[in-house]
C-alpha positions as CSV (number, residue, x, y, z in Angstrom):
1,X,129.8,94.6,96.7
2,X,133.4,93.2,94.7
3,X,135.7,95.7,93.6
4,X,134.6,95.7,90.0
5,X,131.0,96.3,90.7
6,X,132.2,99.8,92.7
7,X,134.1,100.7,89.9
8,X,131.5,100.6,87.8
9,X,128.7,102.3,90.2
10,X,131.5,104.8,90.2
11,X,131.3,105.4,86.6
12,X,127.6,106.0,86.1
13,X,124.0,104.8,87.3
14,X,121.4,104.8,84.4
15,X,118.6,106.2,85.0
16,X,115.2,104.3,84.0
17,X,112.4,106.9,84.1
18,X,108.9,106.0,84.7
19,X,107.2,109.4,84.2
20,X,104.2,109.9,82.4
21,X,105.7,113.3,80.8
22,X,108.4,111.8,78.4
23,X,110.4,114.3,79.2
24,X,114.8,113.6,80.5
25,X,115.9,115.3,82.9
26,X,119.3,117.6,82.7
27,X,122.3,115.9,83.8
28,X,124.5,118.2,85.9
29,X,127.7,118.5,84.6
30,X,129.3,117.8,88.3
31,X,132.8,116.4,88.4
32,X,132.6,113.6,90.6
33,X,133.5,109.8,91.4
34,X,129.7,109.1,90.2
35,X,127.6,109.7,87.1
36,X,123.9,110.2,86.2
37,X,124.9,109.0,82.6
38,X,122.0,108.3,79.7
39,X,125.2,107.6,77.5
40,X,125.6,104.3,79.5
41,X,122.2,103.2,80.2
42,X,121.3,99.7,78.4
43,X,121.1,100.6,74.2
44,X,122.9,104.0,74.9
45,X,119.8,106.0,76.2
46,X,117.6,105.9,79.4
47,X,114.2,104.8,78.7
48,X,110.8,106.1,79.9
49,X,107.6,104.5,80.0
50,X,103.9,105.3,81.4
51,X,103.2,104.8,84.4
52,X,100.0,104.3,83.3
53,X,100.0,101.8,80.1
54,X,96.3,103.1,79.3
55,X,98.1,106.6,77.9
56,X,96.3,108.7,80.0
57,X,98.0,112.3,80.3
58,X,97.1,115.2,82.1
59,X,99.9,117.0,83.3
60,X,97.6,119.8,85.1
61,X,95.4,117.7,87.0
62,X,97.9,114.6,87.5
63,X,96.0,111.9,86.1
64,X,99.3,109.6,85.7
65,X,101.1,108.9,88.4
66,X,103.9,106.3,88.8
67,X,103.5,104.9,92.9
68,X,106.5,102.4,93.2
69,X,109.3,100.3,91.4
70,X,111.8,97.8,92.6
71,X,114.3,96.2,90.4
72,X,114.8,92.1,90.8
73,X,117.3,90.4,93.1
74,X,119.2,89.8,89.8
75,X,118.8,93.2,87.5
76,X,117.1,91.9,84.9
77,X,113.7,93.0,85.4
78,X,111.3,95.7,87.1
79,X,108.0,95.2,88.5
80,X,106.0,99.1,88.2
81,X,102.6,100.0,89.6
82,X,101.0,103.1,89.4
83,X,97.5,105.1,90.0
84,X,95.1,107.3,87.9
85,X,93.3,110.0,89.1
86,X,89.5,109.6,89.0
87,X,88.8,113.1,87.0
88,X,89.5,112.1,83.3
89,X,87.2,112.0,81.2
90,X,87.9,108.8,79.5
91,X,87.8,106.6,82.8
92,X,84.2,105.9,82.9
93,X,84.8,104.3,86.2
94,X,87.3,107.1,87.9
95,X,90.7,105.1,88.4
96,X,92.6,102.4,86.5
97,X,95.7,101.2,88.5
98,X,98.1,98.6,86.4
99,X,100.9,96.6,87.9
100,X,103.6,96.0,84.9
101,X,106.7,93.9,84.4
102,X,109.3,95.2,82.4
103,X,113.0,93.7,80.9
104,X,115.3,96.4,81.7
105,X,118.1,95.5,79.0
106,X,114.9,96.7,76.8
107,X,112.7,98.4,78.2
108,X,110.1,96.2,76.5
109,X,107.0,95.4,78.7
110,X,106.1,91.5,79.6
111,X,103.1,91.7,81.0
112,X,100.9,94.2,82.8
113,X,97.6,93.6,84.8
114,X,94.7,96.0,85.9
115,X,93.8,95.7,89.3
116,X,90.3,94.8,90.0
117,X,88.0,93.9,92.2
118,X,84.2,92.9,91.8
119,X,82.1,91.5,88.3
120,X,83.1,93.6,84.8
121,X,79.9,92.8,82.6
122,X,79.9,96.2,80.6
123,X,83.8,94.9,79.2
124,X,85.4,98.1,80.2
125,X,88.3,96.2,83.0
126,X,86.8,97.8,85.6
127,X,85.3,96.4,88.0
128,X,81.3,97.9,88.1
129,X,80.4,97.8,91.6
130,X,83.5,100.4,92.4
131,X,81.8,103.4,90.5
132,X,84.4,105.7,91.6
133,X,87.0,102.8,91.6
134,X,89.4,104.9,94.8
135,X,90.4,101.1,96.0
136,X,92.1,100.1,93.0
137,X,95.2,102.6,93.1
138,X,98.4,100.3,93.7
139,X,100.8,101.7,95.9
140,X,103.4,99.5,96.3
141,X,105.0,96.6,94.4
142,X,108.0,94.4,95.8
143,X,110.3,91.4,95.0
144,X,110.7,88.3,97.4
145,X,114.1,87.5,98.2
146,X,114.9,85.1,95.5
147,X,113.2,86.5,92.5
148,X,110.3,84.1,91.8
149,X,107.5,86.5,93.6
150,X,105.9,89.9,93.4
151,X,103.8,91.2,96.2
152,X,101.7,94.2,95.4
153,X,100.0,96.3,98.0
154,X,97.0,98.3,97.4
155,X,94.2,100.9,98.4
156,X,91.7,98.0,98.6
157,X,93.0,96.5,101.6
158,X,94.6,93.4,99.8
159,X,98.3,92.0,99.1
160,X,98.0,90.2,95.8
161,X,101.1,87.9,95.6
162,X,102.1,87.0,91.9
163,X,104.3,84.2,90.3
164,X,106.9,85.7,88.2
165,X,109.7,82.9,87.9
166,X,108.9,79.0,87.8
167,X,111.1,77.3,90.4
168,X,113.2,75.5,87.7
169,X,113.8,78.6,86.2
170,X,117.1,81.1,86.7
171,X,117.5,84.8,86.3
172,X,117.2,84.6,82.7
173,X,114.4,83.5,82.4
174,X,110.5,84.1,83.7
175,X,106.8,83.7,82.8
176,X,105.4,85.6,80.3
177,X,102.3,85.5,82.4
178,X,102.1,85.6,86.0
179,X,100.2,83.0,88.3
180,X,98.2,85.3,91.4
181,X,99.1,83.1,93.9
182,X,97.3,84.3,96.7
183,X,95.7,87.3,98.0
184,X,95.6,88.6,101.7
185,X,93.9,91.0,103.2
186,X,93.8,93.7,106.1
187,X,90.7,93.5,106.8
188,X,89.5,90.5,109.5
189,X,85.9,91.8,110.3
190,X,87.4,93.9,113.1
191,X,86.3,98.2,113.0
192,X,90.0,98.6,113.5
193,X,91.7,97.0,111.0
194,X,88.9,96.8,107.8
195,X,89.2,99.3,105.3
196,X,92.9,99.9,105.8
197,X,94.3,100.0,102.4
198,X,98.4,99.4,102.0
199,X,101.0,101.8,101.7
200,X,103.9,100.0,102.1
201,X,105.8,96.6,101.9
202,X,108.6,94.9,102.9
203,X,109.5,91.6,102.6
204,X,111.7,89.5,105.1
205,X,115.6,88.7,103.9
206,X,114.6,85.5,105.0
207,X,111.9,85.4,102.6
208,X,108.7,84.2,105.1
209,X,107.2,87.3,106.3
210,X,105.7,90.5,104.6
211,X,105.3,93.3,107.1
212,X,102.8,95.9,105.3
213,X,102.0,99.3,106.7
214,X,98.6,100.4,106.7
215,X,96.8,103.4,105.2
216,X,93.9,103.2,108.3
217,X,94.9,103.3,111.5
218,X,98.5,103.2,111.5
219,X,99.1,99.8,112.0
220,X,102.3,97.0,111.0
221,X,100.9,93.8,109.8
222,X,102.9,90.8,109.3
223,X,101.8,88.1,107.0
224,X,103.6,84.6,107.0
225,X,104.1,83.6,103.7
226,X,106.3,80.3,104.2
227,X,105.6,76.9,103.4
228,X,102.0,76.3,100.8
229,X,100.4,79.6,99.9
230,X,96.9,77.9,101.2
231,X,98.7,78.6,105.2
232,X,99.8,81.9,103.9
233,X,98.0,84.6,106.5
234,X,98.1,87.2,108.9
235,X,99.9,86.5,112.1
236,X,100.3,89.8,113.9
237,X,99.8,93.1,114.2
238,X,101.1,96.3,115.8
239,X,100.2,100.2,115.9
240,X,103.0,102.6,115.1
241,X,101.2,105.8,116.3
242,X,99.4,108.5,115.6
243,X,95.6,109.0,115.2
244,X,93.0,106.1,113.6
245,X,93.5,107.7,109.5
246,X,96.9,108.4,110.0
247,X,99.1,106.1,107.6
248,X,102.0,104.3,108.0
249,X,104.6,105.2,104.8
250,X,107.9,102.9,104.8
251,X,108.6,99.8,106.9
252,X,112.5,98.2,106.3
253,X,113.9,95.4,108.1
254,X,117.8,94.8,108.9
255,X,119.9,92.4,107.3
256,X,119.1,89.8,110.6
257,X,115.8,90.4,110.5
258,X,115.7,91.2,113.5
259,X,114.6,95.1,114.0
260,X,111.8,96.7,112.0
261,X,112.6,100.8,111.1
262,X,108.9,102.7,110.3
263,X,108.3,106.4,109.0
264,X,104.5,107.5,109.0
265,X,102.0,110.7,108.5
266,X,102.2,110.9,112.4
267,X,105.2,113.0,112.1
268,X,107.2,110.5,113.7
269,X,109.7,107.2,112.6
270,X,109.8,104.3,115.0
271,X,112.3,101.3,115.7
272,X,111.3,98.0,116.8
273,X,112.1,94.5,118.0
274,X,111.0,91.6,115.6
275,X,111.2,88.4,117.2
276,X,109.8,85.0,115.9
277,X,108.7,81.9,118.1
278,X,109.4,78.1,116.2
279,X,108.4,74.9,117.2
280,X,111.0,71.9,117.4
281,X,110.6,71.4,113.4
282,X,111.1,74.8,112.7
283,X,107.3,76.1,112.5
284,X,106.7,79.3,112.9
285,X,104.7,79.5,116.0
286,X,104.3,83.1,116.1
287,X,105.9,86.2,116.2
288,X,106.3,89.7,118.0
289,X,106.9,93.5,117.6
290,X,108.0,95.6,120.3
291,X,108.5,99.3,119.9
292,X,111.9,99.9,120.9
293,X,111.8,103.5,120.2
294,X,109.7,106.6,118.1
295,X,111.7,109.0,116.5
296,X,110.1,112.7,116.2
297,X,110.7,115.0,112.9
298,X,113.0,117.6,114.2
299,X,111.5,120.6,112.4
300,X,109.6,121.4,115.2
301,X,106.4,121.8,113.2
302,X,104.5,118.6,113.9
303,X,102.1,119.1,110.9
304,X,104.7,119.9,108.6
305,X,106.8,116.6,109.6
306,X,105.1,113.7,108.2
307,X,107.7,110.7,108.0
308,X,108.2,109.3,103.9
309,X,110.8,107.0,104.7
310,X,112.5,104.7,106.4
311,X,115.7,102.6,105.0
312,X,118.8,100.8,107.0
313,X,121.7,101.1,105.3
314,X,123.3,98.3,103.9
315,X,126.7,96.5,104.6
316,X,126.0,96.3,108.2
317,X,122.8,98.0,109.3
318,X,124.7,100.8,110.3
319,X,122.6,103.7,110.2
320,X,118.4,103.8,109.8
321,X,117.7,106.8,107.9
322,X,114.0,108.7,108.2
323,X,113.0,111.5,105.6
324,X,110.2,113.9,106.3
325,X,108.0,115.5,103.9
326,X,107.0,119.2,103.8
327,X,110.5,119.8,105.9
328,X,113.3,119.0,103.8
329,X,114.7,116.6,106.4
330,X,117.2,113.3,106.6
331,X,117.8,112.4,109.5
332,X,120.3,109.5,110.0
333,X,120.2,107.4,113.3
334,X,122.8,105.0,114.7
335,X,121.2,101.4,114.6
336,X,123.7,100.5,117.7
337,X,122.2,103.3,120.1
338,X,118.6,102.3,118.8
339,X,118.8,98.8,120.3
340,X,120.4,100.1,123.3
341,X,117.5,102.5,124.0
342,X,116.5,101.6,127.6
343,X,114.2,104.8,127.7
344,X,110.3,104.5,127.2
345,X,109.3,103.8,123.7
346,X,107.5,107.0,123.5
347,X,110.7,108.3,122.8
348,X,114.2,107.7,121.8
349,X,117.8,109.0,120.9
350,X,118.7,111.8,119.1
351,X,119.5,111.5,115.2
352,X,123.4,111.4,114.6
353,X,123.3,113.4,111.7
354,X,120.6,115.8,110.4
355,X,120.6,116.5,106.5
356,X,119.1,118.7,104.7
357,X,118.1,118.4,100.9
358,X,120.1,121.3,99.6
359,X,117.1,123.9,100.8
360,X,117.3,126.1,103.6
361,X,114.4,124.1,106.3
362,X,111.4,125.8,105.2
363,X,107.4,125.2,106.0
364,X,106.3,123.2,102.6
365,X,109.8,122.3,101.6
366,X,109.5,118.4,99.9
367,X,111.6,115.7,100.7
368,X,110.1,112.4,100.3
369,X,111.7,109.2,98.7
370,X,115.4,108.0,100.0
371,X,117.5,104.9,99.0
372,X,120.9,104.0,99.4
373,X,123.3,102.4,97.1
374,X,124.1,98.7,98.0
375,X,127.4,98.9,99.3
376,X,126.2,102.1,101.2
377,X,128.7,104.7,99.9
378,X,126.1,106.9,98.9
379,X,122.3,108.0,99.8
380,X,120.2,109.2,96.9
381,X,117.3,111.2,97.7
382,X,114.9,113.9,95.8
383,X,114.0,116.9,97.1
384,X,110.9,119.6,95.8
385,X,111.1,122.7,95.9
386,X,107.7,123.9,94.1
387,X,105.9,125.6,97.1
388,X,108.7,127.2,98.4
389,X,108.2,129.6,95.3
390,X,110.2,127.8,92.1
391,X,108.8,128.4,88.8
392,X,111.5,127.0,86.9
393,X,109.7,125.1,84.1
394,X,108.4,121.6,84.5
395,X,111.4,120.2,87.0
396,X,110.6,121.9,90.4
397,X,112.7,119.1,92.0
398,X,115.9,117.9,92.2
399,X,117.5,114.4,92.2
400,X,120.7,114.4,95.1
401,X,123.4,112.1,95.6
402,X,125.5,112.3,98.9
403,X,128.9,110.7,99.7
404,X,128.2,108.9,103.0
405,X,131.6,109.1,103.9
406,X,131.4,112.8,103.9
407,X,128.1,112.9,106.6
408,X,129.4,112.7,110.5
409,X,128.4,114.7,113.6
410,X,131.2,116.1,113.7
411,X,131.5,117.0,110.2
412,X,130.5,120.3,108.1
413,X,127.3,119.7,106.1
414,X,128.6,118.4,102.8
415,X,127.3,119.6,99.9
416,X,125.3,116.7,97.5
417,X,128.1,115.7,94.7
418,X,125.1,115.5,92.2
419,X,122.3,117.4,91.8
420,X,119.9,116.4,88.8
421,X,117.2,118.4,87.7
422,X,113.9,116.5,88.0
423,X,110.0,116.5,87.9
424,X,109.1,115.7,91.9
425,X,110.0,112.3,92.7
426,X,107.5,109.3,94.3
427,X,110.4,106.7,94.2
428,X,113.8,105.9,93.7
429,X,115.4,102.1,93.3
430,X,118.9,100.9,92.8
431,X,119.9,97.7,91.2
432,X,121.9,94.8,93.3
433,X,124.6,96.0,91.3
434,X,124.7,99.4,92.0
435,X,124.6,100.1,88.2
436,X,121.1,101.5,87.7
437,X,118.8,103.8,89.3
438,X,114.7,104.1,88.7
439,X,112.7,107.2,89.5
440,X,109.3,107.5,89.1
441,X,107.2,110.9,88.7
């Protein structure tokens, strides 16, 4: 990151809130070298959108629900997808799940698609032999390396990978319809692996693999998607852990490509080796995961430690973080000991650093999505606090920002140097340029 892009992080980051309540949240009047500004979003004011485009709103029973967002390579768009619970009225068929593109200097929406599977003769978008329609909720949508793809993952076992940008085209410009290139899918007629709906994506630095983690069976899946999209497929697969409907949550590769960090709902993170075999000509000939090591919540309460997240950090692979849910935990690994781990892969080193969200560690207490800025100065995380009794109108949560340079094992537990009032958080996303921040609710 140059020195003018830091001074500018340092400034502000502009929030871009997809929540389906249309509701700001309160900026903390913190004095600090970084901002949660609306004053210096793009237009002067942070915009919010539905997650759902349809409209639907129903705070109490939360029909709208904003699943995941990633900025472009080049910060001028965002790619959204989001569910609907089945229990509104006005869904004949239960769920409607919509993947969106939106222009962030805007805020103005480009395209958006249902996602459907299976004839629609009664016109209604759904797809009529889903009655209750569970497979189409979209949990994940990212970007490939250089902008010109988005790969969503969702419930009905299936990576649909759209065209965004032409090849001739730069980062100013896009289609103003996408092109479904090709869809893969979990299931290959196997027990173990049908019916395992994605919950998270990552896609290679190099741009020719998409690992995807599994909502059945806790499996990694890696998908070559190199060379013509007819030879794009499924080349390997691994388990993390935990028992056959336990999900895998976040998958993040270093900058190399070379390790593989994992968090999932077995109460455990895991690190791995990721090694690729080529021909003479460069051919991928096939690849490998090996499970270096599995890193346990530290609550100490296995069913209250389900793992949410899993991020390197940037400039250097440094540190892998892992958040856990229901615990109020970060804890922050060093990447160097991790691939020096010579014990069994059942286990592994302790966690450098163990962070907590601003909460005394309590049974119930929410910590779930985590990202870090990209030069890595600081870690932006949310943290709820509704079932450990707050009743503080509609924001039970909080928004955090730590100073990395402030987090050692030998240091005092610093406090966060921003705290922003918000509803409870399913994602967070920073732009290449450190300049904005999306959270979804």
């Amino acid at each position: 990151m140059n020195p003018r892009a830091v001074k500018a992080f340092c400034k502000s980051i502009c929030p871009l809130l997809f929540s389906f309540l249309f509701l700001p949240p309160v900026f903390a009047e913190t004095p600090s070298p970084i901002r949660l500004d609306p004053s210096l979003a793009p237009n002067g004011e942070p915009w919010i959108r539905m997650a759902d485009p349809a409209g639907i709103l129903n705070v109490e029973n939360g029909i709208t629900d904003a699943e995941g967002a990633e900025f472009d390579p080049f910060g001028r768009l965002l790619i959204t997808c989001s569910k609907a619970d089945g229990r509104h009225p006005s869904l004949k068929h239960g769920k409607s799940a919509h993947l969106t593109l939106w222009e962030i200097a805007t805020g103005a929406q480009i395209w958006d698609r249902l996602r459907s599977r299976g004839p629609d003769e009664n016109g209604d978008g759904l797809p009529d032999d889903q009655p209750n329609n569970r497979e189409d909720e979209i949990e994940i949508a990212i970007w490939s390396p250089d902008g010109r793809f988005v790969a969503a993952g969702a419930e009905d076992d299936a990576i649909e990978i759209w065209r965004v940008r032409a090849d001739d085209q730069g980062p100013d410009e896009w289609l103003t319809e996408p092109e479904l290139v090709k869809t893969l899918t979990t299931g290959d007629g196997d027990q173990e692996t049908d019916d395992a709906g994605i919950d998270c994506l990552t896609w290679s630095h190099d741009g020719r693999f998409i690992l995807a983690g599994t909502e059945e069976g806790g499996r990694i899946e890696v998908y070559l998607v190199t060379g013509a999209p007819e030879g794009w497929r499924r080349i390997h697969k691994a388990r993390h852990g935990g028992r056959p409907g336990w999900a895998v949550n976040s998958l993040d590769m270093t900058e190399d490509d070379r390790y593989v960090g994992a968090a999932g709902t077995d109460t455990k993170g895991s690190f791995w080796r990721f090694e690729v075999a080529e021909g003479k000509d460069g051919e991928v000939k096939s690849v490998s995961l090996s499970k270096i090591a599995t890193l346990p919540s530290k609550n100490g309460k296995p069913i209250d430690g389900s793992g949410r997240e899993a991020r390197f950090e940037p400039d250097g692979d440094r540190h892998l973080i892992l958040t856990f849910e229901r615990t109020g935990l970060v804890q922050v690994y060093d990447v160097a000991a991790l691939i020096a781990w010579d014990g069994p892969a059942s286990e592994g080193p302790d966690p450098v650093i163990i962070y907590t969200n601003g909460e005394r560690i309590k049974d119930g207490n929410e910590i779930e999505p985590a990202v870090y800025t990209p030069d890595g100065r600081f870690l932006i995380h949310d943290g709820d606090t509704r079932v450990n009794g707050s009743t503080e109108g509609i924001f039970p949560g909080f928004i955090r920002v730590v100073d990395t340079t402030e987090l050692g094992p030998d240091l005092p537990m610093p406090d966060p140097i921003v705290v922003v009032r918000a509803l409870a958080t399913e994602f967070l996303d920073v732009s290449m340029d450190g300049t904005l921040l999306a959270s979804g609710h």
